[in-house]
C-alpha positions as CSV (number, residue, x, y, z in Angstrom):
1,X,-19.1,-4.5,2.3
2,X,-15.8,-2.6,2.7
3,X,-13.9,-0.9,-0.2
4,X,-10.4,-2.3,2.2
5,X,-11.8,-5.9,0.2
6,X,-11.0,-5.9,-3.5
7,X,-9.9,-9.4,-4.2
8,X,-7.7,-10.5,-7.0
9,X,-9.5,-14.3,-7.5
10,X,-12.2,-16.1,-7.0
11,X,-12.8,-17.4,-3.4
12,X,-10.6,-21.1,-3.1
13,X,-12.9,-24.2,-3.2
14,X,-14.1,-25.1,0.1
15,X,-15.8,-28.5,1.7
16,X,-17.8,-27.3,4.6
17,X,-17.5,-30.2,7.7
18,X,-19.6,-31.2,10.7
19,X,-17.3,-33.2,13.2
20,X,-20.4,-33.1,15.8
21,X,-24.1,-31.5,15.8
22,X,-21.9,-28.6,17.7
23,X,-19.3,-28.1,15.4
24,X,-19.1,-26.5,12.2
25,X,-16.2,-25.6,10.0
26,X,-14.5,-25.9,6.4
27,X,-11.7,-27.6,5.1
28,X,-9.2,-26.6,1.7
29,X,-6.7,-27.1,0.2
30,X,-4.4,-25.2,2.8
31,X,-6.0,-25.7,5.9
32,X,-9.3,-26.1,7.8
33,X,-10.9,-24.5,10.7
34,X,-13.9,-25.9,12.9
35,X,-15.9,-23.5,15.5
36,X,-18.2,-24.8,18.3
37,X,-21.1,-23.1,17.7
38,X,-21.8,-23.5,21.4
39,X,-19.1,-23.1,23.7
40,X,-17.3,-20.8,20.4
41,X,-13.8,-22.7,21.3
42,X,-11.8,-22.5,17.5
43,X,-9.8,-24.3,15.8
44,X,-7.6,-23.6,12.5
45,X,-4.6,-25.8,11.1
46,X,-2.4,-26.0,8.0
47,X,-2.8,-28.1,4.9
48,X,-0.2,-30.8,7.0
49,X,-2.7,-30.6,10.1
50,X,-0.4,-28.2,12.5
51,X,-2.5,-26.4,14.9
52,X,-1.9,-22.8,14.1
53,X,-4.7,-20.9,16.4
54,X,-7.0,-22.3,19.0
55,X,-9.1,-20.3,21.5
56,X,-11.1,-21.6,23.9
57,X,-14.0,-18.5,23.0
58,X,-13.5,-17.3,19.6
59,X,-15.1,-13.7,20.3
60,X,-17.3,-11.3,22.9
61,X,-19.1,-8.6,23.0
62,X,-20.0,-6.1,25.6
63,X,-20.5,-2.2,25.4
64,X,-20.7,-1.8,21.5
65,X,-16.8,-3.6,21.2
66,X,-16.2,-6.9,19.6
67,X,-13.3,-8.8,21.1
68,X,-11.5,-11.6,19.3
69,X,-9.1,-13.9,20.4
70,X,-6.4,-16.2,18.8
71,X,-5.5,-18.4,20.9
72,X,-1.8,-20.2,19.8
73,X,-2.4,-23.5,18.4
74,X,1.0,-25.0,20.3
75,X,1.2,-23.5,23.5
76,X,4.5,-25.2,24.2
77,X,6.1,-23.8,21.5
78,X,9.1,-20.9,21.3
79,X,6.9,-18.1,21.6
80,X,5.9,-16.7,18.7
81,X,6.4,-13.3,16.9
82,X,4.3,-10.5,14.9
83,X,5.2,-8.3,11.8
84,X,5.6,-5.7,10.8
85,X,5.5,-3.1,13.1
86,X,5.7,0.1,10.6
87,X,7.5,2.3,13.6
88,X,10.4,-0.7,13.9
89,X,13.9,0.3,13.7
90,X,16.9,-1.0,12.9
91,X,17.4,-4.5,12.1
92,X,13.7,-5.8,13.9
93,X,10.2,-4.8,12.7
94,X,8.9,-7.3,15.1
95,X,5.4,-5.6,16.8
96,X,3.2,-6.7,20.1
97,X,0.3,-4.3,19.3
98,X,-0.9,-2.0,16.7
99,X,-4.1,0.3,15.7
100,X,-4.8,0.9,12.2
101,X,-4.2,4.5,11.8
102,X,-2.8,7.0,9.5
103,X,-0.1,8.9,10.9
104,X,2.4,12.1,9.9
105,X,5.3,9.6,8.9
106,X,3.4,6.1,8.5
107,X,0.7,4.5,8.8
108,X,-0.7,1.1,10.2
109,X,-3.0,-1.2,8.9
110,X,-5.2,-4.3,11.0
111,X,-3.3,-6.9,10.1
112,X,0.0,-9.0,10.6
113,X,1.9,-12.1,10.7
114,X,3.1,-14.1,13.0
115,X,6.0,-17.0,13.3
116,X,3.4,-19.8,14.2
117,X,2.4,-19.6,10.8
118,X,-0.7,-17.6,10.0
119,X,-1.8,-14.2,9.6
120,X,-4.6,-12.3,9.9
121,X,-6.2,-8.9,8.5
122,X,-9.7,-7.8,10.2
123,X,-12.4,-5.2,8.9
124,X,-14.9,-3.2,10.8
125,X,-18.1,-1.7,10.3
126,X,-17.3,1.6,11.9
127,X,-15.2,4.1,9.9
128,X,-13.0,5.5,12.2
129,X,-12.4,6.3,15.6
130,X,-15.1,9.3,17.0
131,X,-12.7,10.3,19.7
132,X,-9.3,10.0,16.9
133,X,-10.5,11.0,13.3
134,X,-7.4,9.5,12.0
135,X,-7.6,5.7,13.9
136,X,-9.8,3.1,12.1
137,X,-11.7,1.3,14.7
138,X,-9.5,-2.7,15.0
139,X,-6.9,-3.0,16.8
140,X,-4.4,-6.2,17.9
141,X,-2.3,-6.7,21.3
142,X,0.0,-9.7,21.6
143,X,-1.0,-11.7,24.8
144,X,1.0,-12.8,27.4
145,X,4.7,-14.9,26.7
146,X,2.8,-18.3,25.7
147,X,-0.4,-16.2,23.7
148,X,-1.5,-15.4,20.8
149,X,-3.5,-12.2,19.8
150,X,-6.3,-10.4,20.8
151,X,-8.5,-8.0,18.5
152,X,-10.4,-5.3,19.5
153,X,-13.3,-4.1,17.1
154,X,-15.4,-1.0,17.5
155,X,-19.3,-1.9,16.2
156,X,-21.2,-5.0,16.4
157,X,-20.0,-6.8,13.1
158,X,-16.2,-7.8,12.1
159,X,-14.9,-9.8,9.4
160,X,-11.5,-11.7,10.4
161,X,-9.7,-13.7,7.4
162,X,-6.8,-16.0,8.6
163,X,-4.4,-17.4,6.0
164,X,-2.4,-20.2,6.8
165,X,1.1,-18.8,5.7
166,X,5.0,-19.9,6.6
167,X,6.8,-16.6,5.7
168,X,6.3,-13.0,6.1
169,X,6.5,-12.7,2.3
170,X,3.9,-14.9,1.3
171,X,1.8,-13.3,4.0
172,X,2.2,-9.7,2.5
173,X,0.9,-11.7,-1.1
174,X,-1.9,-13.0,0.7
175,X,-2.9,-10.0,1.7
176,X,-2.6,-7.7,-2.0
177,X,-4.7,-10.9,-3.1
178,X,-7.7,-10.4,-0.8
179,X,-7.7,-6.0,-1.0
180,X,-5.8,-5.7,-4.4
181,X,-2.4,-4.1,-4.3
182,X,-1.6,-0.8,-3.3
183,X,-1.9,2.3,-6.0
184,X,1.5,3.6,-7.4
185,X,1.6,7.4,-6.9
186,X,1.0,9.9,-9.4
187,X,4.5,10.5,-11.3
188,X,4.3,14.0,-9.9
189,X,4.3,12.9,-6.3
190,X,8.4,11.4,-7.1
191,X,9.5,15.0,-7.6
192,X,10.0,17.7,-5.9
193,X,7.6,19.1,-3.8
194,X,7.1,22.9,-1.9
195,X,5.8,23.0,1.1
196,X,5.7,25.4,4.8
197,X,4.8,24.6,8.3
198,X,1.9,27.3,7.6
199,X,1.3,30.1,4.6
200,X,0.5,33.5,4.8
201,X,-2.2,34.0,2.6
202,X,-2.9,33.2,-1.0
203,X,-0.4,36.6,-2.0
204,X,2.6,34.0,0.3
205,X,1.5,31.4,-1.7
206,X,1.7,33.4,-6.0
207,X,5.2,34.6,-4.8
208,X,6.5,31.5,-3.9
209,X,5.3,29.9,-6.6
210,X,6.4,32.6,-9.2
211,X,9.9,32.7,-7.6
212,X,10.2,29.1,-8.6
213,X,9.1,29.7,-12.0
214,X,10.7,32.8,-12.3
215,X,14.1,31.4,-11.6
216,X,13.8,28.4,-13.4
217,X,13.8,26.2,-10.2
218,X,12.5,22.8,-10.9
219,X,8.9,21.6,-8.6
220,X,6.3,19.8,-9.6
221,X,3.8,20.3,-7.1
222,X,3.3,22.3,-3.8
223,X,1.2,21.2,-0.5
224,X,-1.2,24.2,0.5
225,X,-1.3,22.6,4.3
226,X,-0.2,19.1,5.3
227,X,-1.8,19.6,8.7
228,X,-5.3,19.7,7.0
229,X,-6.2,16.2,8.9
230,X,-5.7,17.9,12.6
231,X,-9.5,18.7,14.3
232,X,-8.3,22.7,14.1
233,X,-5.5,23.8,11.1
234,X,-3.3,26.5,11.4
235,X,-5.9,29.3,9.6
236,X,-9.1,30.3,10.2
237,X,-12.4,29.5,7.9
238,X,-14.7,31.9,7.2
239,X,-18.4,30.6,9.0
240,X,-19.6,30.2,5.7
């Protein structure tokens, strides 16, 4: 139960399968995944029966972290790359690691795709980060040359949903389907906007703000402090 889910449909249809008394999985339209409820070696393929992830241990945990890996399902294969990494520059947003966090000029969110034709988007039980306020607790590392991903989840419950997808495009629907897409800002917030490293005092702030009025300047909205997410901001609050 996470408000990060908000999905657009109903879920697809599903058959559920039993290839052996070990082995339980599901089967659609656009793929099917089988997990060994034993040994927890995975499986997941494409509607064409391409082997997109397997791992010999689906998931661990030890010390109050959940740890998921994605095994690639070709290990002979070119290897493979992840998008998008939001700090990318130039002509590559290719990524090997990312932690959902919000950030001064971005922000990251658990989830990407990757060339070998999947992607994924995770969801934790725990908020955020105790020791970073502004990290959500799931994080991804790209393995080694010939591996796939591995997922780090703070909490003892996580909630992985892999789409079989062949472009980076249809990956990004995918995901707008399954947590709705994102709000447009407030028409406000595409103007022109005041704002200081720190202000005075309220009297700082009036003058400003009548000197914009007063002259006619156009603004449509000022920031009072945009550091008001740091553990400590640049005032002091009164004990009460």
């Amino acid at each position: 139960d996470t408000p990060m889910i908000q999905p657009l449909q109903d879920h697809a249809k599903f058959e559920v399968v039993r290839p052996s008394e070990e082995e339980a999985g599901i089967r659609t339209e656009f793929g099917y995944l089988v997990i060994n409820m034993r040994s927890g070696f995975f499986k997941m393929e494409d509607s064409k029966g391409k082997p997109l992830v397997t791992s010999r241990t689906l998931s661990e945990y030890s010390a109050g972290t959940i740890t998921v890996a994605l095994g690639r399902g070709n290990q002979t294969a070119q290897p493979a790359a992840f998008f998008p990494d939001p700090q990318g520059v130039g002509d590559s947003l290719e990524s090997i690691r990312a932690t959902a966090t919000v950030r001064n000029k971005f922000f990251e969110v658990p989830h990407y795709w990757t060339t070998d034709g999947y992607s994924a988007f995770c969801v934790g039980t725990v908020g955020h980060n105790p020791e970073q306020p502004n990290q959500y607790t799931v994080s991804w590392l790209r393995g080694h040359v010939l591996g796939g991903a591995t997922w780090t989840i703070l909490g003892q419950k996580a909630d992985i949903y892999l789409t079989p997808v062949g472009d980076a495009r249809s990956a990004q629907r995918a995901l707008w389907t399954l947590t709705g897409p994102p709000a447009i800002l407030p028409k406000y917030a595409f103007g022109f906007l005041a704002s200081r490293w720190g202000w005075k005092d309220e009297q700082d702030i009036d003058e400003v703000l009548s000197t914009f009025r007063d002259g006619e300047f156009p603004i449509d909205a000022w920031i009072s402090d945009f550091e008001w997410y740091t553990r400590k901001p640049d005032y002091d609050l009164p004990d009460q």
